[in-house]
GUTOR-307497 format. One line per 10 residues: for each residue x, y, z of N, C-alpha, C. Coordinates in steps of 0.05 Angstrom, whole numbers, plus 5000, padded with zeros to 4 digits. Example, Ala and Ser with C-alpha at 12.3 -4.5 7.8 and 13.67 -1.06 7.14 Angstrom:
5264/4886/5156/5246/4910/5156/5264/4934/5156  5257/4955/5142/5273/4979/5143/5258/5001/5157
This chain:
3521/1685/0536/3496/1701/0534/3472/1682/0527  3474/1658/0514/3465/1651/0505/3442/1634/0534  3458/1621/0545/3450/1610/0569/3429/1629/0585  3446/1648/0590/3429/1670/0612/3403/1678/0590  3402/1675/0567/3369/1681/0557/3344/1665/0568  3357/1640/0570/3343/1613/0582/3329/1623/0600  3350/1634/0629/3344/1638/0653/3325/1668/0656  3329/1689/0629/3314/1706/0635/3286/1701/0622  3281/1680/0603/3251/1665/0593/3243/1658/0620  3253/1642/0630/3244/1634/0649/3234/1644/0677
3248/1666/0678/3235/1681/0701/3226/1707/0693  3212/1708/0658/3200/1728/0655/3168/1717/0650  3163/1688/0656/3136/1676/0657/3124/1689/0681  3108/1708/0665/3083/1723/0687/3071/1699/0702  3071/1699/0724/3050/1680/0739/3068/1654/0752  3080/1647/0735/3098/1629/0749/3107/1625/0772  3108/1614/0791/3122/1612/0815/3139/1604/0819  3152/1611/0844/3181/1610/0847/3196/1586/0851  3163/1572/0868/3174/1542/0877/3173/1529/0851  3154/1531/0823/3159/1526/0797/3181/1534/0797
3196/1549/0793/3209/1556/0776/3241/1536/0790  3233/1531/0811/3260/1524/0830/3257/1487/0823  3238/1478/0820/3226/1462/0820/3237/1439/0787  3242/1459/0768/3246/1463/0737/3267/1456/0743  3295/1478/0756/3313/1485/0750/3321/1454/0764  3315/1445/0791/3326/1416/0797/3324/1403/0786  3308/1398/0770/3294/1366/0751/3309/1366/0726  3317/1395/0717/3324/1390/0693/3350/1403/0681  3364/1413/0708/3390/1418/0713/3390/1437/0701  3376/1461/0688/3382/1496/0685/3358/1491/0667
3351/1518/0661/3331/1533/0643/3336/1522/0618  3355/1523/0603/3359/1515/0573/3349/1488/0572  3353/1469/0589/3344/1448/0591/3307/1439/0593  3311/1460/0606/3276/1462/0607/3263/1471/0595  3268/1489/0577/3257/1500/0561/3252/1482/0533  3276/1457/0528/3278/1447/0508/3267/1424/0514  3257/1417/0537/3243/1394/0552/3215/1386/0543  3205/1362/0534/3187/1354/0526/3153/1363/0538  3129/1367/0519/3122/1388/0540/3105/1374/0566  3100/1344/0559/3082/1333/0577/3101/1321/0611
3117/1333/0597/3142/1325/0622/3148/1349/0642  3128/1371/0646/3119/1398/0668/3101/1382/0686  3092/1375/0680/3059/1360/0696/3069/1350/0712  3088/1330/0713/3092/1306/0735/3116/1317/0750  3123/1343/0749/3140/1359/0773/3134/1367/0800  3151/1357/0819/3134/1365/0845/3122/1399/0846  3114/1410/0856/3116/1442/0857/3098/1453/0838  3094/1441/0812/3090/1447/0792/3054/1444/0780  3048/1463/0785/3014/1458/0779/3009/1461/0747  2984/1454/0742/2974/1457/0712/2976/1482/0704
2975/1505/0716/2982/1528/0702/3003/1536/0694  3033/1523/0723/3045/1530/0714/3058/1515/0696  3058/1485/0680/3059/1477/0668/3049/1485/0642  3029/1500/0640/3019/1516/0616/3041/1530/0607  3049/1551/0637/3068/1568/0624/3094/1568/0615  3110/1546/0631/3128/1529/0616/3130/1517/0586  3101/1520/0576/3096/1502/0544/3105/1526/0527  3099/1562/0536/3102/1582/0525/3130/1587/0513  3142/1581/0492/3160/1588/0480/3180/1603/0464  3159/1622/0468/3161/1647/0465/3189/1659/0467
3213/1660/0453/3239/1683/0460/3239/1715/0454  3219/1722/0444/3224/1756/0442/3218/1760/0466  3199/1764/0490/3204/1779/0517/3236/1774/0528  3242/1748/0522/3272/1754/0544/3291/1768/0520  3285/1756/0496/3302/1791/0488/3304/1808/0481  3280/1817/0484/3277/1857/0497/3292/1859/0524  3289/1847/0540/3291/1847/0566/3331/1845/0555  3350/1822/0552/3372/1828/0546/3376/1857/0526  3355/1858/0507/3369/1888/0490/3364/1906/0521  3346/1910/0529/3345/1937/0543/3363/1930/0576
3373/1907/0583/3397/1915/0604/3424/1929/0592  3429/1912/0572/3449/1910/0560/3457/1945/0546  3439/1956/0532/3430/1986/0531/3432/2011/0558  3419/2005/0585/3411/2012/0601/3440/2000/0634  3465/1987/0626/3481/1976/0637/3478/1966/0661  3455/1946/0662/3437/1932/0680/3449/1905/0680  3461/1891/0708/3469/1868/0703/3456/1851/0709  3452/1820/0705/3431/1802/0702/3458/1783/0720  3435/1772/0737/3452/1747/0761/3434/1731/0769  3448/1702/0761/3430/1689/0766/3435/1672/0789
3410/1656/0808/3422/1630/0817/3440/1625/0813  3458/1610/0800/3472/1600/0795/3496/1608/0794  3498/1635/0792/3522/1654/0795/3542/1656/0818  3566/1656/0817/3591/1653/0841/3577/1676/0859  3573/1697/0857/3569/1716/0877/3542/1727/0874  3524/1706/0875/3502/1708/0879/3499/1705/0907  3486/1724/0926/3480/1714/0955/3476/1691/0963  3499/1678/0982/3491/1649/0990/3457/1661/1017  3452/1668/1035/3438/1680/1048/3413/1677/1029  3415/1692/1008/3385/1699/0994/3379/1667/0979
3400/1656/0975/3396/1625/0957/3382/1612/0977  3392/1616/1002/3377/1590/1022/3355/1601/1036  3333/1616/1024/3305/1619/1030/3289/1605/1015  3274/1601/1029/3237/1584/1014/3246/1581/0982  3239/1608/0968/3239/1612/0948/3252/1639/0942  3270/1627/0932/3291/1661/0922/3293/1657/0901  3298/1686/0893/3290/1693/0867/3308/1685/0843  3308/1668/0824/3324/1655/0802/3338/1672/0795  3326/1703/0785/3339/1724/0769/3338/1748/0788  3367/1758/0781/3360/1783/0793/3376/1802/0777
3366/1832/0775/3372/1854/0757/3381/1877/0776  3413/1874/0772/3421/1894/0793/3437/1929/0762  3434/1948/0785/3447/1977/0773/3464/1986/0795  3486/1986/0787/3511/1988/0810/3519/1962/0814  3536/1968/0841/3571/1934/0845/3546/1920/0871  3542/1909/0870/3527/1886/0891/3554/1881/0912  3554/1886/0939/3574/1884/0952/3582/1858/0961  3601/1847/0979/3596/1818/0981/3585/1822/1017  3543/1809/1007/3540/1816/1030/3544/1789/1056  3555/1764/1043/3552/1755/1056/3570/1748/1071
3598/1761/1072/3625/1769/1085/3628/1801/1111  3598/1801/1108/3596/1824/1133/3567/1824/1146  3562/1845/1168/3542/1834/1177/3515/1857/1160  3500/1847/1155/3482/1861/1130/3455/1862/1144  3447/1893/1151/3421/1900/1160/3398/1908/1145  3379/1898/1143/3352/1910/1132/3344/1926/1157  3342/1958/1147/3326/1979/1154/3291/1981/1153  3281/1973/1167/3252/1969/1148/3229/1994/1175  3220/2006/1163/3199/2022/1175/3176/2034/1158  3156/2052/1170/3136/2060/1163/3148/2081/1131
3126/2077/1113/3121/2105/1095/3120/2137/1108  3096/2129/1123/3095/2164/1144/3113/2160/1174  3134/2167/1169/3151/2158/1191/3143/2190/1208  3152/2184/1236/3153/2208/1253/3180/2226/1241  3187/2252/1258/3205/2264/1255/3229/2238/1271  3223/2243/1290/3229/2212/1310/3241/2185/1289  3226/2180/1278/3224/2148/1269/3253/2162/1243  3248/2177/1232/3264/2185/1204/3302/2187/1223  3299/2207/1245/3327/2213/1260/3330/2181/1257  3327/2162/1271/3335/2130/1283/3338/2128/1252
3321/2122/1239/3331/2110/1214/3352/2118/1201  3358/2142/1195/3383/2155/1193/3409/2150/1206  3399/2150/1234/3425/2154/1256/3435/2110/1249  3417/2103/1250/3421/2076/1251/3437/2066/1223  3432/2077/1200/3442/2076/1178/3470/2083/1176  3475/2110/1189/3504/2116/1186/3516/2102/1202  3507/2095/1236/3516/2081/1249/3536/2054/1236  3516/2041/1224/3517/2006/1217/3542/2012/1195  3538/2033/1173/3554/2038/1155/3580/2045/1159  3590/2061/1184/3613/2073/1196/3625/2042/1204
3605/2029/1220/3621/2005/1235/3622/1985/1218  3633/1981/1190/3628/1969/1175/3609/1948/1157  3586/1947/1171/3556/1938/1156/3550/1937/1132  3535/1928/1119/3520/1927/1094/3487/1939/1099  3470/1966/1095/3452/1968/1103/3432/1958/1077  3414/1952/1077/3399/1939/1062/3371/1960/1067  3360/1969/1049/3327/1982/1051/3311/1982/1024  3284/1986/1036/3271/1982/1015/3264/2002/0991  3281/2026/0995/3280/2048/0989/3250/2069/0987  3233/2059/1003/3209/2068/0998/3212/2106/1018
3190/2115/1019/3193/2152/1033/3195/2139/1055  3199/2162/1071/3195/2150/1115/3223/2142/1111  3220/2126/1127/3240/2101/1141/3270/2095/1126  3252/2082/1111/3278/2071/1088/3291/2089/1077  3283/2116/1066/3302/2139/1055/3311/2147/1069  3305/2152/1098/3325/2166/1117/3349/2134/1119  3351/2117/1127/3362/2098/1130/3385/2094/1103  3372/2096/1079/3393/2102/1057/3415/2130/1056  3387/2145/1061/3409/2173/1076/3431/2172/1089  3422/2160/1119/3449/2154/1136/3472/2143/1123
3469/2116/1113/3495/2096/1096/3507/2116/1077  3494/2132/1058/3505/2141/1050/3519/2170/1054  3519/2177/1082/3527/2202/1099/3548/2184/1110  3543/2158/1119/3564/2142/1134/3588/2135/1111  3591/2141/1091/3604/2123/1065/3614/2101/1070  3580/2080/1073/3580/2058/1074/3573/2045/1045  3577/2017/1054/3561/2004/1030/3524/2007/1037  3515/2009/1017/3483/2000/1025/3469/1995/0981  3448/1972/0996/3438/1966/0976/3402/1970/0973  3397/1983/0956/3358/1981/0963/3349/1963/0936
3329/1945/0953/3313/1923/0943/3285/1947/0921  3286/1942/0905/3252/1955/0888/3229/1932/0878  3208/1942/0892/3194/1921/0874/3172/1930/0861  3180/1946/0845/3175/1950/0816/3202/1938/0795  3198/1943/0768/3216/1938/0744/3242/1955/0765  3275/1935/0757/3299/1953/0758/3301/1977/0751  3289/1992/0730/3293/2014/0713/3272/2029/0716  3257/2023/0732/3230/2037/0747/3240/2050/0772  3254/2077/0778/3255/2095/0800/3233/2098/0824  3218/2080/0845/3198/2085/0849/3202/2082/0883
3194/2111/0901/3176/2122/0891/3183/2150/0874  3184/2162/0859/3201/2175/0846/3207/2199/0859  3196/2210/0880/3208/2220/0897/3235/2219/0906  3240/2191/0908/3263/2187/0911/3283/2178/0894  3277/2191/0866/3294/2177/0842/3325/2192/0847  3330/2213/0854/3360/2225/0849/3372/2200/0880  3357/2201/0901/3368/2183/0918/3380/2150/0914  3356/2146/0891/3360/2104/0879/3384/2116/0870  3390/2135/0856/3409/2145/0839/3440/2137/0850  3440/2151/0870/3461/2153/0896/3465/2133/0906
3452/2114/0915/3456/2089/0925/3463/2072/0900  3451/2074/0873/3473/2066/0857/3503/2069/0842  3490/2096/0855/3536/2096/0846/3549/2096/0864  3547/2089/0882/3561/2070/0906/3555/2047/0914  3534/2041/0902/3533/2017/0913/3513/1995/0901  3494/1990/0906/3470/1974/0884/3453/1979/0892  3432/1976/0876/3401/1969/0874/3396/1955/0856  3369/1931/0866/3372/1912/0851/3333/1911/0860  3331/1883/0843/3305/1883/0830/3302/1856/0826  3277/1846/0823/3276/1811/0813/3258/1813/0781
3251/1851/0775/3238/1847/0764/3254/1863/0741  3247/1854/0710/3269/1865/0689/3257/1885/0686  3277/1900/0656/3263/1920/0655/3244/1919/0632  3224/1945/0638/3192/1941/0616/3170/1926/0643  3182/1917/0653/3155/1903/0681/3136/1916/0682  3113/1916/0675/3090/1931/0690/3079/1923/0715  3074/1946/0743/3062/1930/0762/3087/1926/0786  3084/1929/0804/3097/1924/0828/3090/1904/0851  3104/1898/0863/3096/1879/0887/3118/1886/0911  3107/1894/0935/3126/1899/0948/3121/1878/0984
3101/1860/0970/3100/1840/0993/3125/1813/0978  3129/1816/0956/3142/1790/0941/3176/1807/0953  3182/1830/0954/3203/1844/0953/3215/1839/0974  3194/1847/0997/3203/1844/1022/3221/1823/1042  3208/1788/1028/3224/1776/1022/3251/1767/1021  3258/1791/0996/3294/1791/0984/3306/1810/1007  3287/1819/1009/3305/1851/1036/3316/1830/1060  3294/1812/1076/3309/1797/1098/3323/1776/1090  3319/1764/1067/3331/1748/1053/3362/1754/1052  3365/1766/1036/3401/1780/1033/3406/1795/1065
3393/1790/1090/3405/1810/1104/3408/1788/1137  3429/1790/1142/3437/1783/1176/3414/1784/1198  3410/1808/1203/3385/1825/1210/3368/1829/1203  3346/1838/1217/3324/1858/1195/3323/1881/1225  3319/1901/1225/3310/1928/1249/3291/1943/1243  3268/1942/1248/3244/1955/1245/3249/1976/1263  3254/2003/1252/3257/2030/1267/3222/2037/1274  3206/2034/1257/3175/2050/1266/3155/2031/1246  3131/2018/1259/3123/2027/1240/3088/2006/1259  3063/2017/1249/3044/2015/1262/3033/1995/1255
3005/1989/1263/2993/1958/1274/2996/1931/1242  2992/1962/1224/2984/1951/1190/3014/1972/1177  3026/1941/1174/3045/1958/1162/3064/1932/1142  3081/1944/1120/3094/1929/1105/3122/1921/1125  3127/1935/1138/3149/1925/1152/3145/1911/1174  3124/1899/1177/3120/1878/1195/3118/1851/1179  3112/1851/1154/3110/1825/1134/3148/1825/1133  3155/1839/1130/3186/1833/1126/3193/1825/1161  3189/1836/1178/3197/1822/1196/3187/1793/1207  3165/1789/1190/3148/1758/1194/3172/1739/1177
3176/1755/1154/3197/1737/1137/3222/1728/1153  3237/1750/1158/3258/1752/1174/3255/1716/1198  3233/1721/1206/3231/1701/1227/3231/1663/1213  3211/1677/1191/3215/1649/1182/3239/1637/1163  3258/1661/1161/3276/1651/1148/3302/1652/1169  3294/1653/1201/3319/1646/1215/3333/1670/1220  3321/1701/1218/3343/1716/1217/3333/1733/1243  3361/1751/1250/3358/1761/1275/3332/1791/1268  3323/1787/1294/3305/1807/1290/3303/1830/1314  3312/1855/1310/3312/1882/1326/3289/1899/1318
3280/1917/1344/3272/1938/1338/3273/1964/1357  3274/1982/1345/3281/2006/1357/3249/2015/1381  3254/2019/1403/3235/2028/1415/3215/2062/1415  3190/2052/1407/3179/2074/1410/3158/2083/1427  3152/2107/1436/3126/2116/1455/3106/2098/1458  3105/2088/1471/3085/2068/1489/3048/2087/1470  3046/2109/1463/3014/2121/1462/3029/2135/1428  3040/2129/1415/3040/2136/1391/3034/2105/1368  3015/2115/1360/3001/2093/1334/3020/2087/1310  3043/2107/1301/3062/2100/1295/3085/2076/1297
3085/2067/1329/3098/2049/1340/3082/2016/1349  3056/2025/1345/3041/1998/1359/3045/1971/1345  3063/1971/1317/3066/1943/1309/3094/1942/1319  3110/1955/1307/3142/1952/1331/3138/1950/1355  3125/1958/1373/3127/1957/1397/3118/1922/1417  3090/1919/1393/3085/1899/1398/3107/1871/1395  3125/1885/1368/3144/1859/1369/3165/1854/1391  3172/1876/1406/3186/1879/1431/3173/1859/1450  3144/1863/1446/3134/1846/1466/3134/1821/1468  3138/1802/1438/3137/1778/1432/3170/1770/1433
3197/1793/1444/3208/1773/1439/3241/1786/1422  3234/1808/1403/3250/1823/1391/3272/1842/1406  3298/1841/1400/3317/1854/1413/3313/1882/1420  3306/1896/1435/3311/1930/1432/3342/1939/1431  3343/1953/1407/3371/1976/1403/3364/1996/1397  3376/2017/1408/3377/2049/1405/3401/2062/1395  3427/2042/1381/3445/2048/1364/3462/2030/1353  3471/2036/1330/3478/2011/1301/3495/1995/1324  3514/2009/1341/3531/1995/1364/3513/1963/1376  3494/1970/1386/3479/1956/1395/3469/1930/1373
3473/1933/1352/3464/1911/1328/3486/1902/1317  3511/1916/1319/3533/1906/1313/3555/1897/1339  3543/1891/1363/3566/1872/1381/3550/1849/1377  3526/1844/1354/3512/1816/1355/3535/1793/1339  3543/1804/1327/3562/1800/1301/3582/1803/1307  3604/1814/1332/3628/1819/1323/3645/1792/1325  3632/1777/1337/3652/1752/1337/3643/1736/1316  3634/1741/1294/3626/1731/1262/3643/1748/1245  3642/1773/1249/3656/1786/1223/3677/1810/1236  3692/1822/1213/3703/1845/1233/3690/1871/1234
3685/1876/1256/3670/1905/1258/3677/1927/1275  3672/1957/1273/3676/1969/1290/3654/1989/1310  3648/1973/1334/3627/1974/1345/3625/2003/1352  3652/2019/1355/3662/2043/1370/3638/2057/1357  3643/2054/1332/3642/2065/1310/3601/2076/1304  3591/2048/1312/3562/2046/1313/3555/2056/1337  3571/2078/1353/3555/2097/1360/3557/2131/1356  3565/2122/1341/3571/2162/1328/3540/2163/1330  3530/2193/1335/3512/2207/1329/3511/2228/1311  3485/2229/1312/3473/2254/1289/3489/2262/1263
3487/2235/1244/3503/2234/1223/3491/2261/1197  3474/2276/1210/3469/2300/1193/3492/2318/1195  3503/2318/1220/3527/2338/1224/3551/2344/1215  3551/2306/1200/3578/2313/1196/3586/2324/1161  3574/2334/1153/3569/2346/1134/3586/2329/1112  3592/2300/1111/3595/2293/1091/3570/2267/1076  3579/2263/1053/3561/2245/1028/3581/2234/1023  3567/2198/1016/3593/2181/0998/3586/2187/0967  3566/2203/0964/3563/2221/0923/3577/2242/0933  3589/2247/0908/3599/2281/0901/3579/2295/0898
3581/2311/0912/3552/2333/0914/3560/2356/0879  3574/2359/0868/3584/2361/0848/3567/2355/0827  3570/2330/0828/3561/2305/0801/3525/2300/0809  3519/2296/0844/3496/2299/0854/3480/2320/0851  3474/2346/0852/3460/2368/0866/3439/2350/0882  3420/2341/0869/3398/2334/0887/3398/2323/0918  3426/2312/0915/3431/2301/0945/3439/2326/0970  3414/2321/0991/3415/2356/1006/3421/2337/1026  3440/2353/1042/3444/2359/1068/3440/2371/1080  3417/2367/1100/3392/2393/1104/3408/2409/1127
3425/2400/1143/3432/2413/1165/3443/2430/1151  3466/2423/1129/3481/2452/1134/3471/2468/1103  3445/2478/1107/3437/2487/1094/3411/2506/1115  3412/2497/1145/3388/2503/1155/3404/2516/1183  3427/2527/1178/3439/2527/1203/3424/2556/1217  3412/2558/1243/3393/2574/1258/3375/2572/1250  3366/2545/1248/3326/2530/1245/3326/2525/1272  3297/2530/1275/3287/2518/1308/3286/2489/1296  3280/2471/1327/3274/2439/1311/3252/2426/1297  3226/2455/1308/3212/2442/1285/3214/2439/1263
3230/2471/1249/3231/2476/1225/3257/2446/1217  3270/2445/1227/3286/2424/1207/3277/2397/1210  3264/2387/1222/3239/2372/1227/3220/2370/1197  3216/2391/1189/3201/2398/1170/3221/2400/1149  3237/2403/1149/3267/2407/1120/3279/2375/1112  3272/2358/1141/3285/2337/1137/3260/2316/1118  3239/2324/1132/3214/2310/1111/3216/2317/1085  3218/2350/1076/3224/2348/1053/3247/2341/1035  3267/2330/1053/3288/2318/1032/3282/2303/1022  3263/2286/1032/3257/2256/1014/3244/2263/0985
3239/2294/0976/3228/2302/0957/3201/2317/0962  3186/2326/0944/3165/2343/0937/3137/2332/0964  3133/2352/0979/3103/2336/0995/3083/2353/0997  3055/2347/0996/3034/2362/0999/3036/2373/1036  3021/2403/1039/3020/2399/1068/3003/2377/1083  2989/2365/1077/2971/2342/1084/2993/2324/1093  3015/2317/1075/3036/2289/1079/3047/2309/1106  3063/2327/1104/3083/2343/1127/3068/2341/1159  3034/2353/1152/3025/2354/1174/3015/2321/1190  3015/2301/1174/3009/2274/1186/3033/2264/1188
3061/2267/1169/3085/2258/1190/3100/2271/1207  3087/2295/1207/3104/2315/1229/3088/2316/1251  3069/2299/1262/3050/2304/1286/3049/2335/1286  3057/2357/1275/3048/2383/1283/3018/2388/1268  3003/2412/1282/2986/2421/1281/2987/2432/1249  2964/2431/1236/2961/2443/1209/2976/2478/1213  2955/2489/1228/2970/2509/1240/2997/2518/1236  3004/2515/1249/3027/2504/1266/3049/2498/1233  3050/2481/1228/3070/2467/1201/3062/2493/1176  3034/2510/1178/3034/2528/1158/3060/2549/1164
3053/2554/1185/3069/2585/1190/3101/2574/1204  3107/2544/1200/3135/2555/1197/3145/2545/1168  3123/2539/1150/3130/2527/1124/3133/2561/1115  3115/2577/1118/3116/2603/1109/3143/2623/1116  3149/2610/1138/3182/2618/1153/3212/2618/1143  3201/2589/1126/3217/2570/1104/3220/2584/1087  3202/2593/1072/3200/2604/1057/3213/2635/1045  3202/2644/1070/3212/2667/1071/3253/2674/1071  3262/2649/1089/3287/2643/1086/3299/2629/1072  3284/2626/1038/3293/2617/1025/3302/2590/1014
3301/2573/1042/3301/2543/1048/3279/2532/1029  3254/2536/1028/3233/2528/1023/3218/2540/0995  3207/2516/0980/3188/2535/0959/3164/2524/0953  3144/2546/0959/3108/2536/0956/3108/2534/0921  3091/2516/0922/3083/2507/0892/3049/2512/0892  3043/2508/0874/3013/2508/0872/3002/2477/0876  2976/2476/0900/2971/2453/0903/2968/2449/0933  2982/2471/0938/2992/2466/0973/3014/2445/0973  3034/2445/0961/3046/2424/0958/3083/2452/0960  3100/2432/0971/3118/2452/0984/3150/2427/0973
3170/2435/0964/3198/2426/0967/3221/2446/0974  3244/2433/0980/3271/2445/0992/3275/2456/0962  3285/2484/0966/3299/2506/0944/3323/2490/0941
């Protein structure tokens, strides 16, 4: 324990950088060492600027242990660099992250083929099915799905894995113990009791970064598959990563005249694989790992009415199909957006391309059948 305080001082220096911090750990063969290291002897480190040499002088041990009382309290495990089953994959980027703060079993991803899911926040009805279908897909055929757990994209994609009872892990970049976006907190939930979510940031963090996050997502992953996402988008910085860290890069094809698709689409153009099922991302891999490609093409993993949670121990976890059985498709269209949690009609009507119109009176339909419940606000969730 004593050791790992070193390494959580060390990577609880606000500001610090990573190539600092990587920079430390070579010269002076671990954290404890550095920490006890003379202080004019930061300066003349490659990597290592005057500031962050400042912050190296900071001596400070109560932040790292708050940070050990509250994992240790909160059954948060701390892995470092240095650790046997620490991702070899995530170790050999630019700068990976010294510490990392996982809740749940970290799978071993680097003994299978491990996909980052990455798409838009306002995903289409469209963009959410693929992210889904592709999730259970990858998970059935044995995969590791990897997401950022953010609304859109990534929650349907966690969805799938865990309809597929696969492994899957979601990256946060906010604090470990920060549920965010909390929309999706019963979901982080679920993906941790099967499986992990992890964090670079401890807990008590104030403040998020989800360009530093993005990073760890292609970092730990084989792949990266951009299901949707438009010209300005965070899942295009993860697929920039992806490239510069050597990794394969897919994307799912979308409508040539939807603004939803114009940064995916564009990457098709430069060069990116098109797939339209986990099958298709997993014969990249089969002669690397064992997989079952059969497998990565099952469809419409809403149907098959199972969860790798006990719906029991879960409630929050909905399975909208068989709860919506004789919905037209808009309406479950509309049931599947609200699984990701609570949405104003403003959010429904800009990811559902339907008409304001139109999304009122079958939200009111919803309603009426019980599926659905208006809140005050104009704001609507699944009963």
């Amino acid at each position: 324990m004593a050791a790992v305080k070193y390494w959580v001082w060390l990577s609880a220096l606000r500001g610090l950088s990573s190539r600092a911090a990587c920079a430390v750990i070579d010269a002076f063969g671990g954290p404890m060492e550095a920490y006890f290291a003379p202080f004019d002897s930061y300066a003349a480190l490659p990597d290592v600027t005057e500031k962050d040499a400042s912050l190296l002088r900071q001596k400070d041990l109560s932040e790292a242990e708050r940070i050990l009382g509250e994992c240790e309290e909160k059954n948060i495990r701390i892995l470092t660099i240095r650790d046997a089953d620490y991702p070899l994959r995530l170790q050999q980027i630019y700068d990976p992250p010294q510490v990392l703060y996982l809740r749940g079993k970290l799978p071993y991803l680097d003994e299978a083929p491990t996909i980052a899911l990455v798409g838009t926040r306002k995903a289409s009805p469209y963009g959410e099915k693929m992210a889904a279908s592709l999730g259970y897909q990858i998970a059935r055929g044995g995969g590791v799905v990897v997401t950022g757990m953010a609304l859109g994209n990534d929650a349907a994609a966690a969805r799938g894995a865990l309809l597929g009872q696969g492994k899957c892990v979601g990256v946060l970049g906010s604090a470990i113990d920060v549920d965010y976006p909390r929309q999706n907190a019963s979901l982080i939930a679920d993906v941790a009791a099967v499986g992990c979510i992890l964090s670079e940031y401890p807990p008590g963090y104030g403040g998020m970064n989800f360009p530093r996050r993005n990073r760890i997502i292609s970092g730990l992953s084989s792949g990266v598959c951009v299901v949707e996402a438009p010209e300005r988008s965070g899942a295009l910085i993860t697929a920039n990563d992806a490239l510069e860290q050597g990794r394969d890069l897919f994307v799912v094809p979308g409508n040539a005249d939807n603004p939803n698709c114009a940064g995916s689409n564009a990457l098709l153009r430069e060069g990116a694989r098109a797939v339209m099922s986990g099958a298709d991302i997993l014969e990249e891999y089969s002669g690397m790992f064992s997989v079952k490609v059969d497998e990565g093409r099952q469809e419409k993993p809403y149907e098959t009415g199972k969860a790798a949670v006990d719906r029991k121990e879960n409630p929050a976890y909905i399975d909208v199909d068989d709860r919506a059985k004789g919905c037209s498709e808009d309406q479950l269209a509309l049931l599947r957006l609200l699984g990701t949690g609570e949405k104003h009609a403003d959010e429904l009507i800009a990811a559902s391309g339907f008409g304001p119109a139109k999304v009122m009176a079958e939200l009111t339909i919803l309603s009426i059948r019980g599926l659905v419940s208006m809140r005050p606000g104009k704001r609507f969730a699944l009963k």
